[in-house]
SEDO-495171 format. One record per residue: x, y, z of N, C-alpha, C in turn; residue in one letter. Coordinates in steps of 0.05 Angstrom, whole numbers, plus 32768, in hexadecimal, padded with zeros to 4 digits. Atoms other than C-alpha are relative to their C-alpha. Layout:
XYZXYZXYZa/...
***
This chain:
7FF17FF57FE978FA88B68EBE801A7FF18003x/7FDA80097FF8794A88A78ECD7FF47FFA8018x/7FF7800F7FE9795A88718EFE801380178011x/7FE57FF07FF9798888A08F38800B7FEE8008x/7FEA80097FFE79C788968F4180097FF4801Ax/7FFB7FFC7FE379C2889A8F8F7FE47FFA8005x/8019800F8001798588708FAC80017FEC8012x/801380127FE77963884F8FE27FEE7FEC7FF0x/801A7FFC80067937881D8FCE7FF57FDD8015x/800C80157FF2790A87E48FE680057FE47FF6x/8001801D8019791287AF8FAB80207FFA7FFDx/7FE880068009794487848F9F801080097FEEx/7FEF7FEC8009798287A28F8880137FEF7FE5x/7FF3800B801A79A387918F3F801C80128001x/7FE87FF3800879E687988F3C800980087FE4x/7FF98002801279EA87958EF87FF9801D7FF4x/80077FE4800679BF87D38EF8800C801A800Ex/7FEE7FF27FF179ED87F58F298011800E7FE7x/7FE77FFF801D7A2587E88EF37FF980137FEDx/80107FEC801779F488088EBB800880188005x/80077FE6800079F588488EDA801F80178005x/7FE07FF880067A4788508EDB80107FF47FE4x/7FF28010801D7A57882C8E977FFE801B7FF1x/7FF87FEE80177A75885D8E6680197FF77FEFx/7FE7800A80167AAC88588E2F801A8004800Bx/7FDB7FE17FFB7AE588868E5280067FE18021x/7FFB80047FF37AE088518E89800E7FE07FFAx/7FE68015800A7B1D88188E8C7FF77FF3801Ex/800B80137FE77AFB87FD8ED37FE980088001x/801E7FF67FF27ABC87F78EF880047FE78013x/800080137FEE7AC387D98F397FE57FFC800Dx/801D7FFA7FF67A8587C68F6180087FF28023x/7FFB80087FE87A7E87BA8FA87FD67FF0800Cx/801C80157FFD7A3887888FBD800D7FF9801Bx/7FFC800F7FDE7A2E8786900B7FE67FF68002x/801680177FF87A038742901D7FFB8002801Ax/800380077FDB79E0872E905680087FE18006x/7FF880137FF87A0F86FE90777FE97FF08014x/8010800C7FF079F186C4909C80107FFC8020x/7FEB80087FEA7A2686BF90D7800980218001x/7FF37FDC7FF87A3A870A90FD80097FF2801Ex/7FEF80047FE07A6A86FA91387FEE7FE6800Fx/800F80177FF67A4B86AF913E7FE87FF88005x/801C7FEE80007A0A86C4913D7FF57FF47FE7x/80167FFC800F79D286A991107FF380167FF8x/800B7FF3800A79BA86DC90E87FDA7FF27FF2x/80137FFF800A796C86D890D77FFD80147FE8x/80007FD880167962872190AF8009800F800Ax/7FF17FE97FFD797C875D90AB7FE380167FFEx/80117FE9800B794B879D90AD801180258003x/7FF37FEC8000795E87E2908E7FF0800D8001x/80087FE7800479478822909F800480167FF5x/7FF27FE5800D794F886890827FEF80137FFFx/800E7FE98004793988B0907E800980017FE5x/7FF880018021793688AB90348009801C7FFBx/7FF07FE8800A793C88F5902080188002800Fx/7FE87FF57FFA79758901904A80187FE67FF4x/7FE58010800A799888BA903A800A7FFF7FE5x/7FFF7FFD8019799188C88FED801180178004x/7FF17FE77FF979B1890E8FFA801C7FF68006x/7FDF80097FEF79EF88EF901F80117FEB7FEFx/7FFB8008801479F688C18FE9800880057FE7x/7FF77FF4801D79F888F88FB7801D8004800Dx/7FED7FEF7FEF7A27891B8FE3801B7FE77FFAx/7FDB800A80057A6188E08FE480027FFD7FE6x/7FF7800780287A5788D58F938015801F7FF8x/7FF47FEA80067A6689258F9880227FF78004x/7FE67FF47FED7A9F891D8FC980147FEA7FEDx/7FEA800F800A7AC188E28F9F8008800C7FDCx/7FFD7FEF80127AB389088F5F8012801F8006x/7FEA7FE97FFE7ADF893F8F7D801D7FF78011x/7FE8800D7FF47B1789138F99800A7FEE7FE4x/7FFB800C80197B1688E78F567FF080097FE9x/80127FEF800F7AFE89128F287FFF7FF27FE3x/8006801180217AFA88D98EE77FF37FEC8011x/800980207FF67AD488A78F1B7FE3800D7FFAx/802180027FF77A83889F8F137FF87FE9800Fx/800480097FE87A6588838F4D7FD57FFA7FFDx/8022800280017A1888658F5180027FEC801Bx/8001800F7FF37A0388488F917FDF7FFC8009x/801D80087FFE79BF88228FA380017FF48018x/800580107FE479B3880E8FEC7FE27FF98006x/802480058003797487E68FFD7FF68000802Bx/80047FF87FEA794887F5903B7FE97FE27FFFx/801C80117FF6790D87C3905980107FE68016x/7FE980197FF9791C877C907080127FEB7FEAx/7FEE8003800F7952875A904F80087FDE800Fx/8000801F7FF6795A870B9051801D7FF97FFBx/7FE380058008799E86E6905280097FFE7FE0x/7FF37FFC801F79C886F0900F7FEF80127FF1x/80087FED800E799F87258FFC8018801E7FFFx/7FEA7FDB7FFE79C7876B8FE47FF68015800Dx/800B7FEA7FF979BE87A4900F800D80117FF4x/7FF47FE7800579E987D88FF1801A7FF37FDEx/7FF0800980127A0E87D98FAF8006801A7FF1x/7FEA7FE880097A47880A8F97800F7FFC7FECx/7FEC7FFA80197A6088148F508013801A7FF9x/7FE97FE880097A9888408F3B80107FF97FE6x/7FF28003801E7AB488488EED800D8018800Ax/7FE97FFD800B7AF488618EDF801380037FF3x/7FE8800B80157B2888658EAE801C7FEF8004x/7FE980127FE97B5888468EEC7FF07FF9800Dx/800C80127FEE7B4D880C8F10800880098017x/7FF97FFA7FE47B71882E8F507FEB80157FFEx/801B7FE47FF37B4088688F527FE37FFB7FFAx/802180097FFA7B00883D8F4880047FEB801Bx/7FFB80157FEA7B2088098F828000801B801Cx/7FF97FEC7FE97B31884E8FAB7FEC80098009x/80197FF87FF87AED886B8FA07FE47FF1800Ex/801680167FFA7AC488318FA97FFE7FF98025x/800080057FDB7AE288208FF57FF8801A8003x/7FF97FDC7FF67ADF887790007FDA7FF97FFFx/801480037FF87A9388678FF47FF07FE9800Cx/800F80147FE67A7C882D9019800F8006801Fx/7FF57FF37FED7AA6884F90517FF1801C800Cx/800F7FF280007A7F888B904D7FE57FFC8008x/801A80077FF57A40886C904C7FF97FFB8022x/800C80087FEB7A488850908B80058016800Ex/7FFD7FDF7FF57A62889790AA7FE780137FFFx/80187FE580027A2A88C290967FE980017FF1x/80168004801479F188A4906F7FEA7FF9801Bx/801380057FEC79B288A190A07FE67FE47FF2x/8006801E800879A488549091800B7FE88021x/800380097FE8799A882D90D47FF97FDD7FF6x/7FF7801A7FFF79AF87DF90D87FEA7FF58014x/800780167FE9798487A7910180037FF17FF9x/800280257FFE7995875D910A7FF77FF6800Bx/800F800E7FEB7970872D912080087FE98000x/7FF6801C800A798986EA91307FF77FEA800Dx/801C80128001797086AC913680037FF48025x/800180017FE5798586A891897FEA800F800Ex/80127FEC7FF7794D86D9918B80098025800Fx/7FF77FE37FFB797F8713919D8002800F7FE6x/7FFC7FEF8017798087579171801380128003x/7FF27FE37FF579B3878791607FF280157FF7x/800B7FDD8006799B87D491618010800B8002x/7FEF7FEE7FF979C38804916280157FFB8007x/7FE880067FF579F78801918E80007FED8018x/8001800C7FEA79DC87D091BD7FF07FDD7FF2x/8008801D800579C4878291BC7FE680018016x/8023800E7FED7974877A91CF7FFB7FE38001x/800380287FF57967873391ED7FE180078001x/801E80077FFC791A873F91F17FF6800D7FE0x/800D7FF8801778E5874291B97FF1801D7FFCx/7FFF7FE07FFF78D7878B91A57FD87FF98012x/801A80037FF27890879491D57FF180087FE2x/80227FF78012784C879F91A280117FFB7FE3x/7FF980068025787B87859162800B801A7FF6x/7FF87FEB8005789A87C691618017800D8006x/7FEB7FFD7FFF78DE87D69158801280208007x/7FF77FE27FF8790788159185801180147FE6x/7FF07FE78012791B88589162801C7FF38000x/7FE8800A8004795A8852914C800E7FE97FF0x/7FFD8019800E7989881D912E802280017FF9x/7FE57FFF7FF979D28811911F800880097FDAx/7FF37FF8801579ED883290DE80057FEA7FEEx/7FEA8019800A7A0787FA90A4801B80087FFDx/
***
């Protein structure tokens, strides 16, 4: 079975295998883009990060910007791997390759999809930090979720 191109997954994320899946001959770049989990967000101790996702639809929206940059840079290939669960400091959540035969239209495509992602990929953000406050969504919870169970919703990455 082929690794896809476009992919959610649970396991730690190889960039190297990212890379694999845009390496060809015709290409004269391959930029990559690797978003960590910082330990410091606006002064803030970070503990973990946890990601959510409606997998079929976030795989879908994933194809969808490889389409949309394959028809804006039509010599770029695009492979991106975002990871869902919890996610400890300096771990990768999301990692974006783009080959090229130009380094400006794998640098152009590359920001055009981690820009995207966060626009319209249904992948929901939580922090938790070590003050005991969380971010959700669009708001800062100061109390511990009641029964260990965390509210609908969540804040996009």
């Amino acid at each position: 079975m082929t690794e896809k191109i476009f992919c959610l997954t649970e396991e730690q994320i190889s960039a190297e295998g990212v890379i694999q899946k845009v390496e060809r001959r015709e290409a004269g770049a391959i930029t990559v883009f690797i978003g960590t989990v910082r330990e410091l967000t606006d002064g803030k101790k970070t503990l973990h990060l946890e990601y959510e996702a409606y997998k079929p639809m976030a795989e879908k929206m994933l194809a969808q910007i490889g389409e949309e940059i394959s028809h804006q840079w039509p010599d770029a290939v695009t492979a991106i791997t975002h990871r869902t669960g919890r996610l400890e400091i300096s771990d990768i959540a999301v990692v974006i390759a783009v080959s090229s035969p130009h380094r400006k239209t794998a640098y152009e495509a590359n920001e055009y999809a981690i820009e995207r992602i966060k626009q319209i990929v249904p992948i929901w953000k939580k922090e938790f930090w070590e003050d005991g406050t969380k971010w959700i969504g669009d708001q800062l919870e100061k109390k511990a979720y009641p029964e260990g169970k965390p509210p609908e919703g969540g804040m996009r990455t």
